[in-house]
N, C-alpha and C positions, 0 to 999 in steps of 0.2 A: 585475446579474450574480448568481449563484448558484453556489456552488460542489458540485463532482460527488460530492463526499465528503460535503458535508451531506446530498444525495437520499440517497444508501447508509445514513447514518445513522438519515434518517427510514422508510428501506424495511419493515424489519422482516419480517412474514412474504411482502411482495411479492419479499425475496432469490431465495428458492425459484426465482420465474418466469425470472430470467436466469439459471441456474443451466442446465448443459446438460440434456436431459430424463433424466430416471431417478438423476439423480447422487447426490437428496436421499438417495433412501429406502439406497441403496447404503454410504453414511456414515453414516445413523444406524444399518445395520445392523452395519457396521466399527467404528467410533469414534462413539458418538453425543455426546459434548461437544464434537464439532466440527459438529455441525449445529446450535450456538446460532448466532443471527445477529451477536454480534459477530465469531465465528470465520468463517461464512461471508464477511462483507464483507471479511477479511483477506486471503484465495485466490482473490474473485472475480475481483480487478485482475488475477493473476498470469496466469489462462486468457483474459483478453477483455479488451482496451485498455476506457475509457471511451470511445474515439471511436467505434470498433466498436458499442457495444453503443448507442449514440445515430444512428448510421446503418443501426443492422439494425431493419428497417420493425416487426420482428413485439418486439421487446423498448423500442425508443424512448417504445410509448404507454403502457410501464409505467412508466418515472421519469417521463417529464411529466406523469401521473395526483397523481405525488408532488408534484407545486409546490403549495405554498403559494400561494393566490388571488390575492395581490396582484405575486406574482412572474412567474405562468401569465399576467398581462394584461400585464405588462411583455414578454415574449417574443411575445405574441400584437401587440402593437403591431410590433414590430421586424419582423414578420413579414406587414404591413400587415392584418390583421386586418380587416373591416370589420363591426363590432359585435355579432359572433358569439359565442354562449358561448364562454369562452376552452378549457373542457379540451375541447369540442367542435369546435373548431377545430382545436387541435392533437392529436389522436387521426385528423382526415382530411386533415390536411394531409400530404402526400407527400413535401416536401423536395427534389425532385426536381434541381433546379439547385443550381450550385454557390453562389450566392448565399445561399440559403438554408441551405445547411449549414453555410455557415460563422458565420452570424447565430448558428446554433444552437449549436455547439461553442463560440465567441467567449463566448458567456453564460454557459457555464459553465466559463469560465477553460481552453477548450483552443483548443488550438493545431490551424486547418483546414490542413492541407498538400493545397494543389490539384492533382490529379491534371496532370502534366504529359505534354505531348504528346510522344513519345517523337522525341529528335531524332536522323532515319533516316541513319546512315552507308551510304548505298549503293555508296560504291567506295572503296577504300585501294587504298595499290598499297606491296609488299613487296619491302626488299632480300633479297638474299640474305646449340647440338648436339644433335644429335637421332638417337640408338643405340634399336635393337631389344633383342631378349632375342634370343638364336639359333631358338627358338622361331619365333619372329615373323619373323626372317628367313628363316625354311625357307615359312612360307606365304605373304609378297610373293612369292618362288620360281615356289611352284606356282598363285599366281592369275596371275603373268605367263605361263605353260606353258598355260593352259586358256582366258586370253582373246587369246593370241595369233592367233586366227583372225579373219576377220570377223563379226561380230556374234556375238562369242562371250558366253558366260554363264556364273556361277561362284557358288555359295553359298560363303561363309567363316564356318565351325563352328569358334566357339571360345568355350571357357566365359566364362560372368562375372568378371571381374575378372585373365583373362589378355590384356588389350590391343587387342580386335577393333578399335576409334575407330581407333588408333597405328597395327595395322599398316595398315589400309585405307588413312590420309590418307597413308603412306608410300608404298604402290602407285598413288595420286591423284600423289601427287608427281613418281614416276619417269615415270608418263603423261604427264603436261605437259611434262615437260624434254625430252622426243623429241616431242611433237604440240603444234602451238599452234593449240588445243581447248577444249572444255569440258569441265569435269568438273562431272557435277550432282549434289547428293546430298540425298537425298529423305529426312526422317523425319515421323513422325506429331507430335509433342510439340515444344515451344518449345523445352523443358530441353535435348532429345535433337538441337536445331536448333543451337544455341547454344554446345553442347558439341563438335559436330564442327567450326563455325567458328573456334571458337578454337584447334583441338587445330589444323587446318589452318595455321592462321596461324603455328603456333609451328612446325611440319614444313616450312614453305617457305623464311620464315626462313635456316634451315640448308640445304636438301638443294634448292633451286632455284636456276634457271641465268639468269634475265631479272626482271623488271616483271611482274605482274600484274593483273590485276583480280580482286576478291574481292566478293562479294554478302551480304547476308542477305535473302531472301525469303520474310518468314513475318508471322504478326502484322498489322503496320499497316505495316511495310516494302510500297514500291513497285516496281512490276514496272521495271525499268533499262532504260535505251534502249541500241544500241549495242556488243550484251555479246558479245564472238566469243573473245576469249582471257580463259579464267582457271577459277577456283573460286566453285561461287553455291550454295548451299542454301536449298533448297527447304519450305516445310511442305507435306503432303500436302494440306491442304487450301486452301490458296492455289493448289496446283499444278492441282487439281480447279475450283476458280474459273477458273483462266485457259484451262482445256479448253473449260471448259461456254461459255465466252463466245467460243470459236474465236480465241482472241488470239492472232496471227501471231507474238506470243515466241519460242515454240518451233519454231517452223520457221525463224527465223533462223540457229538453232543450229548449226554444222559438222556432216559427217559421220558423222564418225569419234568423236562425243562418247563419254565414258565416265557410265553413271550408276550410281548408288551408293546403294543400298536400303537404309537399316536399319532394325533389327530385322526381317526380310525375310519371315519367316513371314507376314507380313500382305500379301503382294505378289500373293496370286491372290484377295485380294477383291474384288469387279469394279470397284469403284468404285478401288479403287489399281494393279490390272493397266491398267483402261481408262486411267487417267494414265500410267504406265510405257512401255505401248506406243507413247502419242501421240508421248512423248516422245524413246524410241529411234528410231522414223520408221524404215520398214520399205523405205523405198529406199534408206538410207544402209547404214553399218555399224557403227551404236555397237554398243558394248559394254557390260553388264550385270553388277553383282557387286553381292552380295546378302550382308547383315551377320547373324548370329540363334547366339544361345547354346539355342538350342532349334527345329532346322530342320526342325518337323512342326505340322501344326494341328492335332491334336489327339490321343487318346492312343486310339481308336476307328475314328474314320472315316479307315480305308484310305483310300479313293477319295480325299478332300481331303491328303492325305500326297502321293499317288502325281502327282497334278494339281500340288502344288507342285516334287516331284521334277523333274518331264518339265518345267515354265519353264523351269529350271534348266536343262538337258538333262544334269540327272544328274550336273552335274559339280562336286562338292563337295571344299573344300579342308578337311582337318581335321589335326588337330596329331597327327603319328607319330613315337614317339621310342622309339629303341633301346631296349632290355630293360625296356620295360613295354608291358602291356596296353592298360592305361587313360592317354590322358596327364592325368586329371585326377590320380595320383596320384604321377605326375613333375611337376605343379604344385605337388602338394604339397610332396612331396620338396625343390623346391626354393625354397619358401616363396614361389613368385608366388600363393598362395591359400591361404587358412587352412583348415589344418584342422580340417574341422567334426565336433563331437561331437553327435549324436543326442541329444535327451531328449524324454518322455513328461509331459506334464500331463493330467491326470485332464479329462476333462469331463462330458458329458450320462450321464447313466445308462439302462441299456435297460428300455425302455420310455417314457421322457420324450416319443419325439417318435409322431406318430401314425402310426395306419395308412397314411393319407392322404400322408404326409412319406414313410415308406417304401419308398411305388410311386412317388412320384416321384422319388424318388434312384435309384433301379435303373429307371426308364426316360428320362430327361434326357440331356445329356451334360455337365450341370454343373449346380451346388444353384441352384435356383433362389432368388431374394430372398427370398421368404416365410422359407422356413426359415432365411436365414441372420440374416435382424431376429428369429427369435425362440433361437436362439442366443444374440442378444445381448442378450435381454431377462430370459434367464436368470439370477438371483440368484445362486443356489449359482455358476453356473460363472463367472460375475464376480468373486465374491469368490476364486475360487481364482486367477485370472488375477492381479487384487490382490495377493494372498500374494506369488506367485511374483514379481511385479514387485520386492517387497520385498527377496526374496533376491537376485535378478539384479544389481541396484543395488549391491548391496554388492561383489561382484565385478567387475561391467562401469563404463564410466563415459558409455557411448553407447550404448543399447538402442533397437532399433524393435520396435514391438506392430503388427502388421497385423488390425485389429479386422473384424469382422462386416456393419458398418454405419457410420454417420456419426452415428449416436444412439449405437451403444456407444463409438468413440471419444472423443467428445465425455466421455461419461460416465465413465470410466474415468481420462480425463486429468485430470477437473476432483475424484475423489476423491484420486489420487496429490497433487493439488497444494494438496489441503487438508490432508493429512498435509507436509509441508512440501518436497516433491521438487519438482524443477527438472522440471514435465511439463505440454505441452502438446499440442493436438489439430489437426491437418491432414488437412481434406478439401475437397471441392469446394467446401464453401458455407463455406469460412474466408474472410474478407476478404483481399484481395492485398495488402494492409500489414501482418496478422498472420503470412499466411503467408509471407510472405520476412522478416519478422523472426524468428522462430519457425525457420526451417530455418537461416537463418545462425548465429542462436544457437546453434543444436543445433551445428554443422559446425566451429564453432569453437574452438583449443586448448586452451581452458583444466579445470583438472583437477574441475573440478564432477562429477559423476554427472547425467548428463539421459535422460528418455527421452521418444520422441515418438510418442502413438498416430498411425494414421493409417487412412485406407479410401479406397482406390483412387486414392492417388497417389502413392507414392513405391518405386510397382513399378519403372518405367522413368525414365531419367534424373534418377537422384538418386544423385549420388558422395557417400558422406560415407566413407570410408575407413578412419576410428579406430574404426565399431560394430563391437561384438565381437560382439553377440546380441541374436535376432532371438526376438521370441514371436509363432509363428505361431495366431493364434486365428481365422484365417477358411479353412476347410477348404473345397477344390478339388477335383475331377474334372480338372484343366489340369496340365499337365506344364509347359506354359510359363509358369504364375502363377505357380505353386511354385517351380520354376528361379527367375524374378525374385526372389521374396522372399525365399528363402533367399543368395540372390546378391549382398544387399545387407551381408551381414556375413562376407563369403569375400573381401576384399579382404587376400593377405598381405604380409607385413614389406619386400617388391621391389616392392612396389606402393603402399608408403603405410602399409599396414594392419596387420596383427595376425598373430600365428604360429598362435593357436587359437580358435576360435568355436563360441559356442552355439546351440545351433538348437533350440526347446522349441516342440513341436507338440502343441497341444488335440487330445486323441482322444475322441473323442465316440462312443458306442455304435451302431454302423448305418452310419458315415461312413469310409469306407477313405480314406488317406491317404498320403501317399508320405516314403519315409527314405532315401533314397539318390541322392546327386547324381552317381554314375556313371551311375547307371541313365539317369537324366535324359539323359545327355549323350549315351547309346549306344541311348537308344530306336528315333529312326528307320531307324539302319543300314541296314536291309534295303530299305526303298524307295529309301535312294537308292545300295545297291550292285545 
């Protein structure tokens, strides 16, 4: 056996390579006594378990390059080897099974936790407090008024962090207790799968009248036999699997089912319209209601505005409250969402980006990659993002960075955590044991100061309720990206959350940006009055 801490030891300038890309030169440009490699091996553990970094294909053939000869033929044995140079073996060895990983981790004193098969609860069945905000009661209201008819249809417009989950599973609710029916509810994301089953569970509970049946169909969950009365959510792409195979599921279904879209903006893409439809089944008379803190696709194309409008047939429930305008600022008023304070961080300077970069922003209808990885490759505006994390921290105790790319997140997280900050990186190529340790941590009580870079995950279905501020450094043409991310720190003091929040947007030279989450809220109006 070999211990992980001696490799780190022997590493030396090989630190560098598990080190996220760009992080190096970023810290010796900030603090360089912290790019010696005893300081690096101090912050490595903190951004990338050891287990991680021996199960990621492209950093593993760099510590086992580090074995000492007679250690490398020791592991090469274990691994039945047959008489193969030893670092050349294990440089093409693959690891693939879990036998082998665990040979691998075992060696060097860690612990293999085997991925377990997730064990599928397909049915509970619920006995029968559960209060709205009067808000929320005014719009179960008028979605029961608008789907009162046959095959009626309803958008439900209501900002981030004023309760759309709550009231919806509460109009699911009152549905079921007059109809023994289905209610299906369709979302894209696991988080966003997951969050309405439970939110359901806790809403039946209370405000239901019989036994149930309740589903989860998403993931590695199985399609149920036998399903006629109850609550099942769906993931869209499960739900698109069982189209594509003509599976008789959904024609089982009652009537008079109710289905249940969220984030619904995404409802006329054809591949989720073609699921939606199948699903409503145009002889019966389900009914349709549609969840979106942002009920337009785009901030340009009329036509795809207008096309989600008429699904709809126009009939949109949104929160109207005496002697204001806007009710995003009777939310404020009355602390169901924080008020947000605007701030300006300096970024690119005009001229930094090219000709080239310029005609494509003014003819696109959102930045394309290129330009936002070289954003993120940008020194100067890194370090200013750095700075500013610095000061944020002292004020906030839960900050999100929404980064450019998955190379600046990485990089930005893994400088903050060599200065000594509780900060780590989530994106798509995190391992799924970093990243749920890593968001729990974040999500949790206690009074530390954390912050979590991230890139394009934790727009949608991510409650963490105590962030106060948000630093937006990946600039959008999307009205509904912005909405998400500023969304995620507007959770107030009736909701969990905070009375005031930050919102610090990169303005970058050439790149128009958006400050105003009315604006947000009241963009589409006119297509769908």
């Amino acid at each position: 056996m070999y211990k992980f801490r001696d490799i780190l030891d022997d590493a030396s300038t090989s630190l560098q390579d598990l080190l996220p890309k760009d992080s190096l030169k970023l810290i010796q440009s900030l603090r360089p006594h912290l790019a010696y490699p005893n300081n690096l091996r101090d912050y490595l553990g903190q951004i990338i378990s050891p287990e991680a970094i021996l199960l990621d294909k492209n950093k593993r053939p760099i510590v086992l390059n580090l074995l000492p000869i007679e250690f490398a033929k020791q592991l090469c044995t274990l691994l039945r080897n047959n008489g193969e140079d030893p670092y050349t073996f294990l440089e093409k060895h693959r690891f693939s099974n879990d036998k082998d990983k665990e040979i691998l981790l075992e060696y060097f004193g860690l612990e293999f936790i085997k991925e377990k098969e997730e064990e599928i609860i397909t049915q509970e069945y619920l006995d029968c407090s559960y209060g709205l905000f009067d808000h929320q009661i005014n719009a179960v209201n008028d979605i029961t008024k608008f789907l009162s008819e046959d095959q009626g249809k309803a958008m439900l417009h209501m900002p981030t962090g004023s309760g759309k989950t709550r009231t919806a599973v509460t109009y699911a609710s009152e549905y079921l207790r007059k109809n023994r029916t289905t209610v299906i509810w369709l979302a894209s994301q696991e988080e966003l799968c997951e969050q309405a089953f439970l939110e359901f569970k806790k809403a039946w509970s209370s405000l239901g009248n019989r036994k149930i049946q309740i589903f989860r169909l998403w993931g590695k969950h199985k399609v149920p036999e036998n399903f006629k009365d109850g609550f099942i959510v769906i993931g869209l792409d499960k739900a698109n699997g069982i189209v594509n195979n003509n599976h008789h599921f959904f024609r089982t279904f009652p009537k008079n089912q109710l289905v249940i879209f969220d984030e619904a903006h995404q409802a006329i893409a054809p591949t989720y319209q073609r699921v939606t439809d199948f699903i409503l089944n145009p002889l019966g008379n389900g009914k349709l209601l549609g969840l979106s803190a942002t009920p337009g696709r785009s901030l340009d194309e009329i036509e795809e505005d207008e096309k989600l409008t008429r699904y709809f047939d126009k009939n949109k429930v949104e929160l109207k409250v005496e002697g204001y305008s806007n009710p995003i600022d009777y939310l404020i008023d009355q602390e169901y969402l924080a008020k947000p304070n605007f701030e300006s961080l300096e970024g690119l300077q005009q001229g930094e980006l090219s000709e080239e970069d310029m005609i494509s922003l003014e003819q696109n209808l959102e930045i394309n990659s290129d330009i936002l990885k070289k954003l993120g490759k940008n020194e100067s505006r890194n370090l200013k993002i750095i700075q500013k994390c610095h000061e944020v921290l002292k004020k906030h105790k839960r900050v999100i960075v929404f980064a450019t790319s998955v190379e600046q997140s990485d990089a930005l997280a893994a400088v903050m955590a060599s200065e000594g900050y509780n900060a780590v990186s989530v994106s798509s190529k995190s391992s799924d044991g970093d990243r749920v340790k890593f968001i729990n941590d974040y999500k949790n009580d206690d009074d530390e100061p954390k912050i979590i870079f991230n890139f394009g995950i934790l727009t949608q279905g991510f409650d963490a309720p105590k962030t106060s501020c948000v630093i937006i450094a990946r600039p959008t043409k999307s009205l509904v990206l912005y909405s998400q991310m500023t969304g995620r720190a507007l959770r107030g003091k009736k909701a969990g959350g905070n009375k005031t929040a930050d919102i610090w947007t990169v303005m970058d030279e050439g790149i128009e940006v958006f400050r105003n989450i009315a604006r947000a809220f009241e963009h589409w109006n006119n297509e769908w009055n």
